[in-house]
N, C-alpha and C positions, 0 to 999 in steps of 0.2 A: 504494500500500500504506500503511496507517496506520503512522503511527510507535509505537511503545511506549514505555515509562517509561525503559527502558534507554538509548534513542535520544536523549531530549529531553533538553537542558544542564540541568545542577542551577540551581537560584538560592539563594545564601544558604545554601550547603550541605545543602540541602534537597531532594529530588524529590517527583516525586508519584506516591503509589502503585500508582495505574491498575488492572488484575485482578490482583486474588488467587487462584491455585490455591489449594484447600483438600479434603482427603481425606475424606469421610464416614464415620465410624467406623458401619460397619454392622450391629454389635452394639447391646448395650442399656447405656450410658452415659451417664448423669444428667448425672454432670457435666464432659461433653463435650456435652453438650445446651445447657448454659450456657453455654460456651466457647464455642461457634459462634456464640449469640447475642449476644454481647458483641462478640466478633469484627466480625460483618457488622457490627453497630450501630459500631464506632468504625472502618473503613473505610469506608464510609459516609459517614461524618463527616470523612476525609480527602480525601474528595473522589474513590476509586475504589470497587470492585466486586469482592464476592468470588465466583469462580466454583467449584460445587460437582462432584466428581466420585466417581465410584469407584472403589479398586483395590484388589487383593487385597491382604493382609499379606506381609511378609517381600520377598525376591529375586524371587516371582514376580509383583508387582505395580508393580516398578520401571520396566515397561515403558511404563507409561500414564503415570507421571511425564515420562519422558524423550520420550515421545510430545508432549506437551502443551510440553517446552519445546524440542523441534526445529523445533515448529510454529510457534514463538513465537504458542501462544495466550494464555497469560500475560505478563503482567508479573514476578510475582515467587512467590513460594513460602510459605507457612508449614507448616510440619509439625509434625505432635503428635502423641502415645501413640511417641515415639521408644524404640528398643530399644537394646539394647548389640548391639555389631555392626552398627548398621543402616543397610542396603546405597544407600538415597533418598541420602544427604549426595554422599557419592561420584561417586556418576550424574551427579547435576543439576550438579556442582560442574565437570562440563566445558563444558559449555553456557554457563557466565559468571551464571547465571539469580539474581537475588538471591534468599537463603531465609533464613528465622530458624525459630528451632524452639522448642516450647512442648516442655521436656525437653534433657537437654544432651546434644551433639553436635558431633561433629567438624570439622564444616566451619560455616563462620558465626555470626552472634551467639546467643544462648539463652539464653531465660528460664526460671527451675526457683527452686521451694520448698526451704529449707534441710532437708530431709526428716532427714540427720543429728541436726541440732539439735534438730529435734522428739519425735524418737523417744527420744533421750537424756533429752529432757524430760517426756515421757512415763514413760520407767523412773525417773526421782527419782520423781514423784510416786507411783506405784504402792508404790515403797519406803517413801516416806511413808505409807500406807498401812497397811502390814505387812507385808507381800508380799516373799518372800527365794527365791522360785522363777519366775521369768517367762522364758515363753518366747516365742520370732518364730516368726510365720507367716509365710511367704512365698508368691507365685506365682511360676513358673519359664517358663512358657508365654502367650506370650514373653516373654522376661525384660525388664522395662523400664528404661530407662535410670537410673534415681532411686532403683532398689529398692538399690544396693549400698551407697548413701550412708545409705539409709535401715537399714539392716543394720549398719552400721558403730556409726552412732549407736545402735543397742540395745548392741550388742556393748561399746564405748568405755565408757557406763554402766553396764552388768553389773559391768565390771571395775575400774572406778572405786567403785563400791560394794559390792566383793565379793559379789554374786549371782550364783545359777547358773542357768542355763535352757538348753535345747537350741533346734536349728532345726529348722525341719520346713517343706517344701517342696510347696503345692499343685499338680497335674500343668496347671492350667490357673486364671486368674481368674474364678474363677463361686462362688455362695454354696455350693452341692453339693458342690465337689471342696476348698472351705475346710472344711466341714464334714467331711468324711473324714480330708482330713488333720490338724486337731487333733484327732480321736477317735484318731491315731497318736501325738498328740503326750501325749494324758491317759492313754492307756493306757500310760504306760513305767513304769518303774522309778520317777522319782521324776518325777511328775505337777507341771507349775507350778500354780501358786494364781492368777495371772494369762497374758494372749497378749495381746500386740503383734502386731497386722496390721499387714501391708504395706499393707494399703487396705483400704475400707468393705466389699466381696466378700466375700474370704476372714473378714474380723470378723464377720461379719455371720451364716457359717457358722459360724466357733469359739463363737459366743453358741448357737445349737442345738447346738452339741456339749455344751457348758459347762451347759447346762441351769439355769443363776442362780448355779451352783455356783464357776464361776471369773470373773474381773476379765476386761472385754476392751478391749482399744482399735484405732482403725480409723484412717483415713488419708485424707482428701479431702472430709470432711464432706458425703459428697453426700445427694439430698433423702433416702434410704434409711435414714440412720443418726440422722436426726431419727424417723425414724418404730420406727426398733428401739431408741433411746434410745440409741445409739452414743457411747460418746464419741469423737472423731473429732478431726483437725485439719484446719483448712479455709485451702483455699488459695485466695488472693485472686486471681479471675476480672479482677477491672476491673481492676487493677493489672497485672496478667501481661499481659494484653493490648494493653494501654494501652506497657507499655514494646517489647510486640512488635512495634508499630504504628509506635513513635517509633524500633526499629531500621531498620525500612523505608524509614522519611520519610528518615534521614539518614545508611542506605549502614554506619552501624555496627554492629561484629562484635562489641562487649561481651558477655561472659559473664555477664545477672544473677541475683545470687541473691536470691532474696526471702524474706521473714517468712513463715511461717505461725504459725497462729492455734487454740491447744489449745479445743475446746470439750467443758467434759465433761457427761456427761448418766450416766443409772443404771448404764449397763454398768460403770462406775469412776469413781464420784465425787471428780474433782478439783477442785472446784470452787476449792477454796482457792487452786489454783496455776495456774488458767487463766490463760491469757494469749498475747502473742504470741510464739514465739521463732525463732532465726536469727536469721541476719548478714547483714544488705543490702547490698549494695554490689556492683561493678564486677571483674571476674575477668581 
């Protein structure tokens, strides 16, 4: 029987990575399209092999995870688009199976964008602006792991800068059901003058709600918000990977947070304050 990664002594604190499981997001995500290529290309370059597969979302797809490490077909695990709640950490976490996760999570090391910071950075600038009514878009379906952090940081700057806005919660991330629900959010009583997305989706819907009419901003700069003028904040693919790679090679649980990167374009001209923001470092 071949040995696996698990098996073989480390050298120099070091292992080597061997296969990677890795989930196919079966939808339509840009930039999970980059991710994966980034991915493959720096295991690769460690010297192992990412193995592609598919499983459902949620509780009912945990079975082909723990399938694949009963089997020991893997070596080790990366998991991404993580949830609050999400049932994979858990599972895999009896099997011993090494995993790191793009999105924070409970069991093992994880790399994630300071999305709070961002998003607080985001509401200065809009306040710079003019803008004294901004409201969050959200998606709920399924609730992802970074959105509450991301929520916190509009809410921490709202209140920091005495502004008012309300939330409003799309039933699902798709541009459609973004698009409904900020047409919930402009029809209220006191309508914001800008919306802060949870991400490029639902922004990309509040801009067809918005009709030019209101400021919007989005979240992952994927290629979509280049082409709707999005201003968006992008999160650094080579880097996130790069350290998810180096949690693998050397068995560490680190929690990191990384920088993201405001880019603005027409939908809310920041230009002035673009830049990078968050707090890097080790958790």
């Amino acid at each position: 029987m071949a040995v696996t990664a698990r098996e073989r002594p480390a050298e120099s604190g070091v292992r080597e990575v061997g296969l990677v499981g890795y989930c196919v997001d079966t939808g339509s995500n840009l930039l999970m399209d980059a991710f994966l290529r980034a991915l493959s290309a720096r295991v690769e370059a460690a010297g192992g092999h990412v193995l592609l597969f598919n499983a459902p979302a949620g509780a009912e797809g945990v079975g082909v995870y723990t399938d694949l490490a009963a089997r020991r077909a893997v070596d080790a695990f990366v998991l991404a688009d993580t949830v609050v709640d999400d049932p994979r950490h858990a599972a895999l976490a009896r099997f011993g199976v090494p995993l790191v996760s793009f999105g924070r999570a409970p069991v093992g090391g994880w790399v994630d964008v300071d999305g709070g910071a961002a998003t607080a950075e985001l509401v200065r600038g809009l306040v710079a602006l003019g803008h004294r009514r901004i409201g969050f878009l959200g998606s709920c379906t399924p609730r992802a792991a970074g959105v509450d952090e991301r929520l916190a940081g509009w809410r921490r700057a709202c209140a920091d800068l005495g502004v008012s806005g309300e939330v409003v919660w799309a039933e699902e991330d798709t541009v459609a059901a973004g698009e409904r629900a900020a047409l919930r959010l402009l029809g209220s009583r006191r309508p914001p003058t800008a919306i802060v997305g949870v991400d490029d989706q639902v922004a990309i819907g509040a801009l067809r709600a918005g009709r030019g009419e209101v400021a919007v901003t989005g979240f992952d700069d994927s290629p979509l918000a280049a082409v709707a003028e999005l201003t968006s904040v992008r999160q650094p693919i080579d880097r996130i990977v790069g350290e998810l790679v180096r949690l693998l090679t050397t068995g560490g649980e680190e929690h990191v947070l990384l920088r993201g990167e405001i880019v603005a374009r027409a939908s809310a001209p920041l230009a002035a304050r673009q830049g990078r923001y968050g707090k890097p470092g080790y958790m």
